[in-house]
C-alpha positions as CSV (number, residue, x, y, z in Angstrom):
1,X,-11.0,71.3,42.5
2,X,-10.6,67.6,41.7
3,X,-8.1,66.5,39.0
4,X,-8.6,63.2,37.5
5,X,-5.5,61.7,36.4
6,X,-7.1,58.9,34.6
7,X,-6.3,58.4,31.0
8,X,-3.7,60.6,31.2
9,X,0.0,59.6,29.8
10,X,3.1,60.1,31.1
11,X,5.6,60.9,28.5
12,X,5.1,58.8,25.3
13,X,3.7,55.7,26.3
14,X,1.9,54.4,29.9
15,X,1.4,54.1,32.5
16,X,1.1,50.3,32.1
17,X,-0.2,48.2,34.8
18,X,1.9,45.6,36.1
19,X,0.9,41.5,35.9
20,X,-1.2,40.3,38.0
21,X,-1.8,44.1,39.3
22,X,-3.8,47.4,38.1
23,X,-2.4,50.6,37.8
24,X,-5.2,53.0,38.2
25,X,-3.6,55.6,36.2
26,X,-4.1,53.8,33.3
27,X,-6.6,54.7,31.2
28,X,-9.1,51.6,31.9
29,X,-10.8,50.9,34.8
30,X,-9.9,47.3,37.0
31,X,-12.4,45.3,35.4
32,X,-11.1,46.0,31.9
33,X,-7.6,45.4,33.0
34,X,-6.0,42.6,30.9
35,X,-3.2,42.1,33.6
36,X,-6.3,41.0,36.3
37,X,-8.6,39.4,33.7
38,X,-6.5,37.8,31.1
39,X,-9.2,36.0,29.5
40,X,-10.4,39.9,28.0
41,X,-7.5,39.9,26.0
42,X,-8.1,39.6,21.8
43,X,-6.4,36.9,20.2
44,X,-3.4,38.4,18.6
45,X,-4.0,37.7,14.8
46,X,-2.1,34.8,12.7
47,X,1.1,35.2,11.0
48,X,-0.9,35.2,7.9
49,X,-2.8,38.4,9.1
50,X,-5.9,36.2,9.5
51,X,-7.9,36.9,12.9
52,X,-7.0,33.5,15.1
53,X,-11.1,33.3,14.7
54,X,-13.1,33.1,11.2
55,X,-16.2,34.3,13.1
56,X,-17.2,37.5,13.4
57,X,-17.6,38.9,17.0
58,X,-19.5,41.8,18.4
59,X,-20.0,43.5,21.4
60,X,-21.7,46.5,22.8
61,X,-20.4,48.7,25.5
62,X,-23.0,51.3,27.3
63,X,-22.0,53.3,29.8
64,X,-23.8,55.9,31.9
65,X,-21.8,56.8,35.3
66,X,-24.2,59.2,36.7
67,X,-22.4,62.3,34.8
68,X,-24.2,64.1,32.2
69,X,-23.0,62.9,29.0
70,X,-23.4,58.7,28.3
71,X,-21.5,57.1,25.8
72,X,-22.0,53.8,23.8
73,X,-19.6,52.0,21.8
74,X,-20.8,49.3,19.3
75,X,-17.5,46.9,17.9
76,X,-17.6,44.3,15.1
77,X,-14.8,42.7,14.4
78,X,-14.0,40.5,11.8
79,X,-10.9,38.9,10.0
80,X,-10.8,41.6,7.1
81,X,-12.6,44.7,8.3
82,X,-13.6,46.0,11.7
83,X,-16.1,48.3,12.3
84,X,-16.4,50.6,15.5
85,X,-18.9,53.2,15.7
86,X,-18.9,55.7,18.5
87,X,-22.4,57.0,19.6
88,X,-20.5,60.8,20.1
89,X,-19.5,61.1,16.7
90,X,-21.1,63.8,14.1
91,X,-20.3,61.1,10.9
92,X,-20.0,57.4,10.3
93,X,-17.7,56.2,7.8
94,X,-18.3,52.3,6.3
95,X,-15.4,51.0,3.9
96,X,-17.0,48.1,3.7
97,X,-19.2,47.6,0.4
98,X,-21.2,44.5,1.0
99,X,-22.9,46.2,4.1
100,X,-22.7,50.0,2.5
101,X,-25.8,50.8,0.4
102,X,-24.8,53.9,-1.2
103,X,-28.1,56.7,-1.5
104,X,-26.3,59.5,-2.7
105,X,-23.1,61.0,-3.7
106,X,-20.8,63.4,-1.2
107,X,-17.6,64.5,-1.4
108,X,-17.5,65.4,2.6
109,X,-13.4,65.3,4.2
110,X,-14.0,64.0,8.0
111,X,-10.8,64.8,10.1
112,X,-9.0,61.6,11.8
113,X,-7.9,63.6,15.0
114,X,-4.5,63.6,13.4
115,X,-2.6,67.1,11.9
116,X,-4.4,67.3,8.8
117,X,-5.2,63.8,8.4
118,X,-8.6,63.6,6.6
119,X,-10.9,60.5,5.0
120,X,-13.3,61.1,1.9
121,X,-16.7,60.1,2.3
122,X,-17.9,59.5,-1.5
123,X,-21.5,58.6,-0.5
124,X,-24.4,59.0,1.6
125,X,-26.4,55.8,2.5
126,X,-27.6,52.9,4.7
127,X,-25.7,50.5,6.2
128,X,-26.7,47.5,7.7
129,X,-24.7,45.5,10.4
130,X,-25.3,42.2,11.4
131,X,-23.1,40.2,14.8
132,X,-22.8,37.2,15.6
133,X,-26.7,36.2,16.2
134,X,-27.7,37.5,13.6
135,X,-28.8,41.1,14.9
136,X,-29.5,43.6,12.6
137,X,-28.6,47.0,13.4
138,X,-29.7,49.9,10.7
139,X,-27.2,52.8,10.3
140,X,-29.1,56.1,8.2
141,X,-27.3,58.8,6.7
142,X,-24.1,56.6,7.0
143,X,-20.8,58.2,4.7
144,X,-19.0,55.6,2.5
145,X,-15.8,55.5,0.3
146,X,-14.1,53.5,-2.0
């Protein structure tokens, strides 16, 4: 049997990939690898806490490497609230009230991953997303809080 060591830590933090060279027991693949392609890197933010960019930015991952499961991965990022939503996951939460149309009221706990961390959903709704072009992309039965 085969044992993929990728994404796979050893001890608390790494393995880290060294400038100018991948590691490929990090947990990203060469292409993604910030030491070989610098210019991936996001802009740290300001000292103000502002993004180093005022414009929104979006991008769209898909990935489908023969295996059985595909996964897609849709980011938005702008200087106040990002949004990431992951293709796997059973709920969507949106904090963000000028793109949340709330439907209905919930009171449904959604676990972070973490102990017993746990976000409150407060509403069922629609929320619609637009990037940089001015895409739309339509979100039903999205959960929102306050």
């Amino acid at each position: 049997m085969h044992e993929s060591k990728k994404g796979k830590k050893k001890g608390k933090r790494g393995p880290f990939c060294a400038p100018g060279k991948h590691n490929p027991d990090a947990s990203h693949d060469a292409e993604h690898c910030w030491q070989l392609h610098p210019e991936l890197r996001p802009s740290p933010p300001s000292r103000n806490g502002n993004s180093a960019t005022a414009t929104p930015t979006t991008q769209l991952v898909e990935v489908n490497d023969g295996h059985e499961s595909e996964v897609s991965l849709f980011l938005s990022e702008a200087a106040s609230k990002p949004i990431v939503l992951d293709s796997g996951a059973t709920h969507h939460l949106i904090n963000n009230p000028e793109v949340f149309l709330p439907e209905a009221e919930s009171k449904i706990k959604i676990s972070t991953g973490g102990h017993s961390n746990f976000l409150n959903a407060t509403a069922v709704g629609t929320a619609t997303l637009v990037n940089h072009l001015g895409k739309c992309f339509v979100l039903e039965n999205a959960l929102g809080n306050d």
